[in-house]
C-alpha positions in Angstrom: -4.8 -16.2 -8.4 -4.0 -12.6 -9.2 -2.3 -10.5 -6.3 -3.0 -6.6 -7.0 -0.9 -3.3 -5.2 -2.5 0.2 -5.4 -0.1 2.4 -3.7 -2.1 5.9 -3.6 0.0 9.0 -3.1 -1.7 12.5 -2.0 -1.0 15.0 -0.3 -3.6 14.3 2.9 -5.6 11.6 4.4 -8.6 13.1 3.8 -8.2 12.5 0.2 -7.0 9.0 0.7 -10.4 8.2 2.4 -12.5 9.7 0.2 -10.8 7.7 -2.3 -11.4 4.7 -0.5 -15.0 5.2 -0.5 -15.1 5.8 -3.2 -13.0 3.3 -5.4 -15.5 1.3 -7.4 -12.6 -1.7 -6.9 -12.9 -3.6 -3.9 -9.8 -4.8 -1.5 -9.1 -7.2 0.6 -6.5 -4.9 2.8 -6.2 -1.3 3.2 -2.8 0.1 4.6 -2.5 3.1 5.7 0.3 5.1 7.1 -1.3 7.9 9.3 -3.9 5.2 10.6 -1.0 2.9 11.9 1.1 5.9 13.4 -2.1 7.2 14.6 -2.4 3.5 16.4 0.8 3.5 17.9 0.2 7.3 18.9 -2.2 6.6 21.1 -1.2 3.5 22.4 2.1 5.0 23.3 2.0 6.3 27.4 3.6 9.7 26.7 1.3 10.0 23.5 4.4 10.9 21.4 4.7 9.9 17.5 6.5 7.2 16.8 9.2 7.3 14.7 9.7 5.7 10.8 10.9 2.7 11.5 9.1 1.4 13.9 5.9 2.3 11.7 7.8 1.0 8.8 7.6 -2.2 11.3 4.0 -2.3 11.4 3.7 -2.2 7.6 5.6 -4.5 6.3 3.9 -6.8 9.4 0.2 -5.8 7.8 1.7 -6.8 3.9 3.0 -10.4 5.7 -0.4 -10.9 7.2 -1.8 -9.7 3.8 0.5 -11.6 2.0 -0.5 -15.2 4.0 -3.6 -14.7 3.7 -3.3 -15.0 0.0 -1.1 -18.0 0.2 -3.9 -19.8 2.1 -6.6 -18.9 -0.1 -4.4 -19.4 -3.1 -3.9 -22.9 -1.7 -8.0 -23.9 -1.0 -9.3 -22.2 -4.5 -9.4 -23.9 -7.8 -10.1 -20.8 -9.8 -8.5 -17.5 -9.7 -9.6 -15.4 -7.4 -8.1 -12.1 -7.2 -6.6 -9.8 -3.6 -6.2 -6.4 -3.9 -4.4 -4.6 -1.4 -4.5 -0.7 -0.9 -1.4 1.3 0.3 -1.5 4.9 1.3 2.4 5.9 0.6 3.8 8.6 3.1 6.8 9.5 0.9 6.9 8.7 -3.1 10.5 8.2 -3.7 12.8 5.6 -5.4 14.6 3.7 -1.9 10.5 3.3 -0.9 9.5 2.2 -3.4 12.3 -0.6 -4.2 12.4 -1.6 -0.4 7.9 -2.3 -0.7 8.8 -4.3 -4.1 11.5 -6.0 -2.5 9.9 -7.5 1.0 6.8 -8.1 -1.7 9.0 -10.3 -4.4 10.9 -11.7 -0.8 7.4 -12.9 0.5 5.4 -13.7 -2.4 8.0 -15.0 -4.9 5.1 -14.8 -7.8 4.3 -12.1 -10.2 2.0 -9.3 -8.8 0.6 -6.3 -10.4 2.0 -2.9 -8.9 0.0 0.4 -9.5 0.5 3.8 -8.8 -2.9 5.7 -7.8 -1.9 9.7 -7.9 -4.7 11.6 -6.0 -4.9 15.4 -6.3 -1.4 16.5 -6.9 -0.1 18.6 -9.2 3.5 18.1 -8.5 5.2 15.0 -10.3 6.9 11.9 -8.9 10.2 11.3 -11.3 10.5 9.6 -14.1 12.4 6.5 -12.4 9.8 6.1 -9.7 7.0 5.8 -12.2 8.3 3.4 -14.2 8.8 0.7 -11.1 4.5 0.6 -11.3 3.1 -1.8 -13.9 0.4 1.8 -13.8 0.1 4.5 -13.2 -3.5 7.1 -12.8 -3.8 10.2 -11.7 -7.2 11.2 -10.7 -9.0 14.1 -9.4 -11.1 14.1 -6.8 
């Protein structure tokens, strides 16, 4: 059983849906940063945003439920099925990136594939953050 990461980075959430519509791939989980602070947003009383941390909370809580799900179908199938989970990145930057690969290795403790999906951006990540993806694609949309 194969465990796929597309992280997409863009520069609005617009994009990121489109994309999702879009993608000719299909995942098992999509995670997405403005829809989880969004979430919290409006299920906080004073309506405020909530802060990094606590949404950073929430995401690594959606990759864990991500993450058992695939131990338990890795578990009940014989073949080789394949999960593919989508990440919409807020920020694209080396300490994010190493802290995501880190709770993933920590969880999952097998290899995994780790892409980069650049949507609509002109402006480069550096060199050190692209080579932690396996891939990297930058597309136009």
């Amino acid at each position: 059983m194969e465990l796929i990461i597309d992280c997409v980075w863009c520069l609005n959430r617009k994009d990121f849906v489109k994309f999702n519509k879009s993608a000719t791939e299909e995942y098992s989980y999509v995670i997405d940063y403005y829809a989880i602070m969004t979430k919290l947003s409006k299920s906080d009383v004073k309506g405020e945003e909530p802060g990094d941390s606590v949404i950073g909370l929430h995401i690594m809580k959606s990759f864990n439920n991500s993450l058992n799900k695939f131990k338990e179908l890795h578990e009940d199938e014989d073949g080789e099925p394949e999960m593919k989970i989508l990440y919409l990145l807020k920020h694209l930057d080396q300490e994010t990136i190493s802290s995501i690969q880190k709770f993933i290795t920590g969880s999952h403790g097998e290899e995994y594939g780790f892409n980069l999906i650049v949507l609509n951006r002109e402006d480069l990540p550096k060199r050190k953050v692209l080579t932690s993806f396996n891939n990297v694609r930058f597309i136009d949309i």
